[in-house]
C-alpha positions as CSV (number, residue, x, y, z in Angstrom):
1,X,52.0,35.5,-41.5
2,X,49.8,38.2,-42.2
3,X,46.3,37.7,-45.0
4,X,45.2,40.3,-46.2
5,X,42.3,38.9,-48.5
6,X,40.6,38.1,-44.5
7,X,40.9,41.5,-43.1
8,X,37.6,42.3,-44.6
9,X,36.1,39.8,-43.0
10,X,36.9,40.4,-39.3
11,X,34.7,42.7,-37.2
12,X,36.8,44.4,-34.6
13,X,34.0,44.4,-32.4
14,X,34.2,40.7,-32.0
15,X,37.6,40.6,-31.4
16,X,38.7,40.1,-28.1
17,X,41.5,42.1,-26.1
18,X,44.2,39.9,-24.7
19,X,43.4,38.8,-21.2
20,X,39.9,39.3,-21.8
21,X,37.5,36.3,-20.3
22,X,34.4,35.7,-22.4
23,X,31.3,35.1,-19.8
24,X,30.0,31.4,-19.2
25,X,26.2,31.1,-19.0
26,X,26.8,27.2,-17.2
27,X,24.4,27.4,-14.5
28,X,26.8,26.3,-11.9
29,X,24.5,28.7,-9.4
30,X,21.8,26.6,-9.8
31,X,23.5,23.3,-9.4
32,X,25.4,25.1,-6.4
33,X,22.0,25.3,-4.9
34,X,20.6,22.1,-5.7
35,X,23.5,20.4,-4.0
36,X,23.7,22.6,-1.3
37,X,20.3,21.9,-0.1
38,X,20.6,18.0,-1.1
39,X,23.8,18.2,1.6
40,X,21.0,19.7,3.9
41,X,18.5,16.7,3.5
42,X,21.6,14.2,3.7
43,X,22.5,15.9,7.2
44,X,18.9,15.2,8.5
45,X,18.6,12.2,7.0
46,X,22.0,11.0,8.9
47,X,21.4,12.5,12.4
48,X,17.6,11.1,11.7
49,X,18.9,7.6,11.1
50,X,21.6,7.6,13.9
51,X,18.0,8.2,16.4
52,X,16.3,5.7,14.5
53,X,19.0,2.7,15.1
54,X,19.5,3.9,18.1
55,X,15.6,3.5,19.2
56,X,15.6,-0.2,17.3
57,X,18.8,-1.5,19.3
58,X,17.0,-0.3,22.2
59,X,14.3,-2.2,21.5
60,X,15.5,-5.0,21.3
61,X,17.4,-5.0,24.3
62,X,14.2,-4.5,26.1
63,X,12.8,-7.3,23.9
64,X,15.5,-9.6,25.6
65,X,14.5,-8.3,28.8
66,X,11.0,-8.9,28.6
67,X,10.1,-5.4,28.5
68,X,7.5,-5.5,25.8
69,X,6.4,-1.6,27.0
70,X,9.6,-0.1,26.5
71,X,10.7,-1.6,23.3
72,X,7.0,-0.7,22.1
73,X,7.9,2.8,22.8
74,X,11.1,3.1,21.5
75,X,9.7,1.7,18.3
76,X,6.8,4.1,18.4
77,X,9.8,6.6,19.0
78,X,11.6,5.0,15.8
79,X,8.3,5.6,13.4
80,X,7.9,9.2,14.1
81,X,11.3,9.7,12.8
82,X,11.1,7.5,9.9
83,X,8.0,9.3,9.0
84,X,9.8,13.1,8.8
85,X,12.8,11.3,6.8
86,X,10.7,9.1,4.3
87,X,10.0,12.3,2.1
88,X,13.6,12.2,1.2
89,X,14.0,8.2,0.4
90,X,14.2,9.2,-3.4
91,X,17.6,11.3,-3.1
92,X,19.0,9.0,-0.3
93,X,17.5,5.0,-1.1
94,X,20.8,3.3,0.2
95,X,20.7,5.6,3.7
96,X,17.3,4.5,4.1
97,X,17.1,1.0,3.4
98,X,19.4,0.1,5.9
99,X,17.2,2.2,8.6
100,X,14.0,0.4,7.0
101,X,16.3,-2.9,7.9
102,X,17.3,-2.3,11.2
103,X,13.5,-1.2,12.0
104,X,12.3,-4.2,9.9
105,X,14.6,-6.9,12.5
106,X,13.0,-5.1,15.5
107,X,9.6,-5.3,14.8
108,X,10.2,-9.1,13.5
109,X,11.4,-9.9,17.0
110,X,8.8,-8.0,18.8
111,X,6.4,-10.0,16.7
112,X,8.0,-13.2,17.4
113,X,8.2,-12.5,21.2
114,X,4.8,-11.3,21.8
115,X,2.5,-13.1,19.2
116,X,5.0,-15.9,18.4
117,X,5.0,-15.4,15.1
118,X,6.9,-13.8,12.0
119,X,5.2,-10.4,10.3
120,X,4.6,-10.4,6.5
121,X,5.8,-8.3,4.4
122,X,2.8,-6.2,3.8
123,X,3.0,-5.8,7.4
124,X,5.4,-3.9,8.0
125,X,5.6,-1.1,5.4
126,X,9.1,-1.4,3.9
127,X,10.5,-2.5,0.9
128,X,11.8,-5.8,-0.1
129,X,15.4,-5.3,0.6
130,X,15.3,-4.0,4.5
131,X,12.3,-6.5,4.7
132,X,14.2,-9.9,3.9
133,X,17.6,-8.9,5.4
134,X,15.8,-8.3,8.4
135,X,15.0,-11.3,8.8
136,X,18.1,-12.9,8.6
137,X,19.2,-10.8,11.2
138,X,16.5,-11.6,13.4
139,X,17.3,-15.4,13.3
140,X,20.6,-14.1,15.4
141,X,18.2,-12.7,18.1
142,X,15.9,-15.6,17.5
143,X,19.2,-17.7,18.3
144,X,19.8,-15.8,21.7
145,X,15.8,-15.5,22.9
146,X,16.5,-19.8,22.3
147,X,19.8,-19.6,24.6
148,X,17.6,-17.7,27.0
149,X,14.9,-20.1,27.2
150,X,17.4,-23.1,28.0
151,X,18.6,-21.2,30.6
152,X,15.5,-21.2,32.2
153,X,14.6,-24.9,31.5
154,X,11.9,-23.8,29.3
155,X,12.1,-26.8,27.0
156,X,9.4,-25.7,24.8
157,X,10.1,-22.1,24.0
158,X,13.4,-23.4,22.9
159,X,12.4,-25.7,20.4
160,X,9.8,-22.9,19.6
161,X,12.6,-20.3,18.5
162,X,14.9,-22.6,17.3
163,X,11.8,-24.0,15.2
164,X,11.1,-20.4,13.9
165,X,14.8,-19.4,12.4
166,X,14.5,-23.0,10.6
167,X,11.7,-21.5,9.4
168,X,13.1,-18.5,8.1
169,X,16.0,-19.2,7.0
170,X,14.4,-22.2,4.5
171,X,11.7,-19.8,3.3
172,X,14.4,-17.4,1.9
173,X,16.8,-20.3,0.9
174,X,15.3,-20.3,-3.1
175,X,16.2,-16.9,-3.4
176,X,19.5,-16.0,-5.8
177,X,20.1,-12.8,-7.0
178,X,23.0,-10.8,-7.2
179,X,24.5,-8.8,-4.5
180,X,23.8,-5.4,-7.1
181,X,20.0,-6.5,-6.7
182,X,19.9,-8.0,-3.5
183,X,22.6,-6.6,-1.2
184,X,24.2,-8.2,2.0
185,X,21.4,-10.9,1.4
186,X,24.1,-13.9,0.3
187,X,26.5,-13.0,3.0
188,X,23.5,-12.6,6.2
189,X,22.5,-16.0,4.1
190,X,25.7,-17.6,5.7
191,X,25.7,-16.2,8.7
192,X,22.2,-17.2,9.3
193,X,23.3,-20.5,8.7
194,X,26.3,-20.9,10.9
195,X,24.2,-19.7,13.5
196,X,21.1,-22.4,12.6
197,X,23.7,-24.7,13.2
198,X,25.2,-23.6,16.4
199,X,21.7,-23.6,18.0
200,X,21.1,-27.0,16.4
201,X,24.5,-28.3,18.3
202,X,23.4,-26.7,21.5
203,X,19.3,-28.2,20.9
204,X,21.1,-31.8,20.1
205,X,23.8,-31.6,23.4
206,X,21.3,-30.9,25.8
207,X,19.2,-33.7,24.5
208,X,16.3,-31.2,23.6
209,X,15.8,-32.0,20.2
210,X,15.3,-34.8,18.3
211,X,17.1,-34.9,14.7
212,X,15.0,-35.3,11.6
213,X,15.1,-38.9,10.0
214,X,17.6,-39.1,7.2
215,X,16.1,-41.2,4.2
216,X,19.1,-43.6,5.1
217,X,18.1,-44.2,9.0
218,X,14.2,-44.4,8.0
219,X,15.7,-47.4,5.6
């Protein structure tokens, strides 16, 4: 259908030819970059965290095997490379809480081991998630340093550890929140307390420990 009362008011410079492409100013070269060098940061931050649980695991396995040098080494090994990967917590938070964590349980059980007792939270420099689910995992390392002392007949280092998850696990028991603010923490909850349990069984079968008085047996 042709107008002709428009004609007059279409510039032919505007117009288009057919199978002409009008140029997009979307600054898709810049976001290219930006996420190009943010897959850069996430590939150090990866093989950095692979090293870091790797120096943790090992230190706790010298923990176990009363090698307080070594596992203070591999966790002095383990700081250094938290230190060059920090700078990047802000683009990677999940990544690095869960190194904090693993970091967190090893120098809870170092502290537990060599002063007998259980680090702060202002102790040890992380945040609050890697901080308390650290600790529930170090009640299962608690748990096998207990195992390890009844093995040896020592009586009293037993109790001692057994004493310590108790401890632990009571401490954190007010705690609810969600698993969107707090995650893993309900699930390591349970797990903690199965375990609790399991040592409790193997304190009261051995004859090692004496139960606490129910209200209804102090009647």
């Amino acid at each position: 259908m042709d107008f002709p009362g428009l004609k007059h008011l279409i510039n032919p410079r505007y117009i288009l030819p057919i199978g002409a492409n009008m140029p997009l100013h979307l600054g898709i070269e810049t976001i290219d970059k930006t996420l190009r060098k943010k897959e850069e940061q996430l590939d150090s931050v990866m093989t950095g965290s692979r090293q870091i649980v790797r120096d943790c695991s090992n230190a706790i396995k010298a923990l176990h095997a009363y090698d307080l040098k070594t596992a203070r080494a591999h966790l002095k090994d383990a700081e250094k490379n938290l230190k060059e990967i920090r700078a990047l917590s802000g683009s990677f938070p999940g990544q690095l809480n869960h190194i904090l964590q693993e970091y967190a349980e090893a120098r809870i059980v170092l502290s537990a081991i060599e002063k007998k007792k259980i680090p702060a939270f202002g102790e040890l420099e992380v945040g609050e998630i890697p901080y308390l689910n650290g600790l529930l995992d170090a009640i299962g390392e608690l748990k096998r340093e207990m195992y390890e002392s009844l093995r040896r007949g020592n009586r009293h280092e037993a109790k001692y550890y057994f004493s310590m998850m108790e401890q632990v696990y009571d401490e954190l028991l007010p705690l609810r929140f969600s698993n969107a603010v707090l995650p893993d923490f309900r699930h390591k909850q349970d797990v903690a307390r199965m375990q609790i349990e399991q040592a409790r069984g193997e304190l009261l079968e051995v004859n090692y420990i004496v139960e606490k008085k129910s209200p209804a047996s102090a009647e």
